[in-house]
N, C-alpha and C positions, 0 to 999 in steps of 0.2 A: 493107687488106682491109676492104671495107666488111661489115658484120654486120646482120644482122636481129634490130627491139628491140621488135617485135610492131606492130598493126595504131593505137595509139596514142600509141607513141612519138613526141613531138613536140607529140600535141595535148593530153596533161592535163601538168602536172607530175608528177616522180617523187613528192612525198609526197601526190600524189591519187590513188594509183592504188587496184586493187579490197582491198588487203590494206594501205591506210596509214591515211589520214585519210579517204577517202572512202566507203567502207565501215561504218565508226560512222556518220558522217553520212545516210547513206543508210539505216542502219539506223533512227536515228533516225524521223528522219523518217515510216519506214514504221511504226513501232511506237506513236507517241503517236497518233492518231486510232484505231487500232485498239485501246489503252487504253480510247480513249473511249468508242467504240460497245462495245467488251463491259461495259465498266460502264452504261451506259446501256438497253440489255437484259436485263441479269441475269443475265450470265456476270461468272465470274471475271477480271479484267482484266488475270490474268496469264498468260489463255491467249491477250492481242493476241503475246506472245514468238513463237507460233507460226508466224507470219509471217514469221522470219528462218530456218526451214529449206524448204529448198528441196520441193514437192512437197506436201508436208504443210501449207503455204502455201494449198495451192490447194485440198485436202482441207476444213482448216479455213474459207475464204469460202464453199465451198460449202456449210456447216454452217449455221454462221452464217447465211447467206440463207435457205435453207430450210428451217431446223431450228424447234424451238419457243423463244421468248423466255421466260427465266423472269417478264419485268417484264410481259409481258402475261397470263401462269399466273393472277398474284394482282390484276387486277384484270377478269380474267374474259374476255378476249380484249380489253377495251375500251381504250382510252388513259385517263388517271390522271384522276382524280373534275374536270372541270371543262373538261378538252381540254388543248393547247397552249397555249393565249391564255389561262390562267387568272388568271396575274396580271399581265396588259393589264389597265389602268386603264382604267374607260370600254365595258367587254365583260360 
């Protein structure tokens, strides 16, 4: 009797599937730049976690995108004394 082992059976291995190995990886993945950018903004970096519940996910980039930066609060809407290219040699 042949059985039904879902729509990926065959094409990941059993320890990639969404509850082994692939899941941390994937989570990874999605957490560390999301680190980034809230540290880089002036949020807390440990609200990038937010990103792995589903919905709230979506709540929080919409935040994020259009909400207030703390890192632009303090220096007054501007980008930080100098620009991007501050310390470019030759600028």
């Amino acid at each position: 009797m042949l059985m039904y082992h879902g729509f990926y059976h065959g094409f990941f291995p059993g320890w990639f599937g969404f509850w082994g190995f692939g899941w941390p990886l994937m989570a990874a993945i999605a957490v560390i730049p999301f680190w980034r950018i809230c540290t880089r903004v002036g949020h807390s970096p440990w609200l990038s976690l937010l990103i792995l519940i589903p919905l709230v996910n979506l709540i929080f980039l919409y935040i994020l995108a259009f909400g207030e930066w703390p890192a632009l609060r303090t220096t007054g809407g501007l980008p930080p004394a100098g620009g991007p290219n501050a310390s470019t040699p030759g600028r």
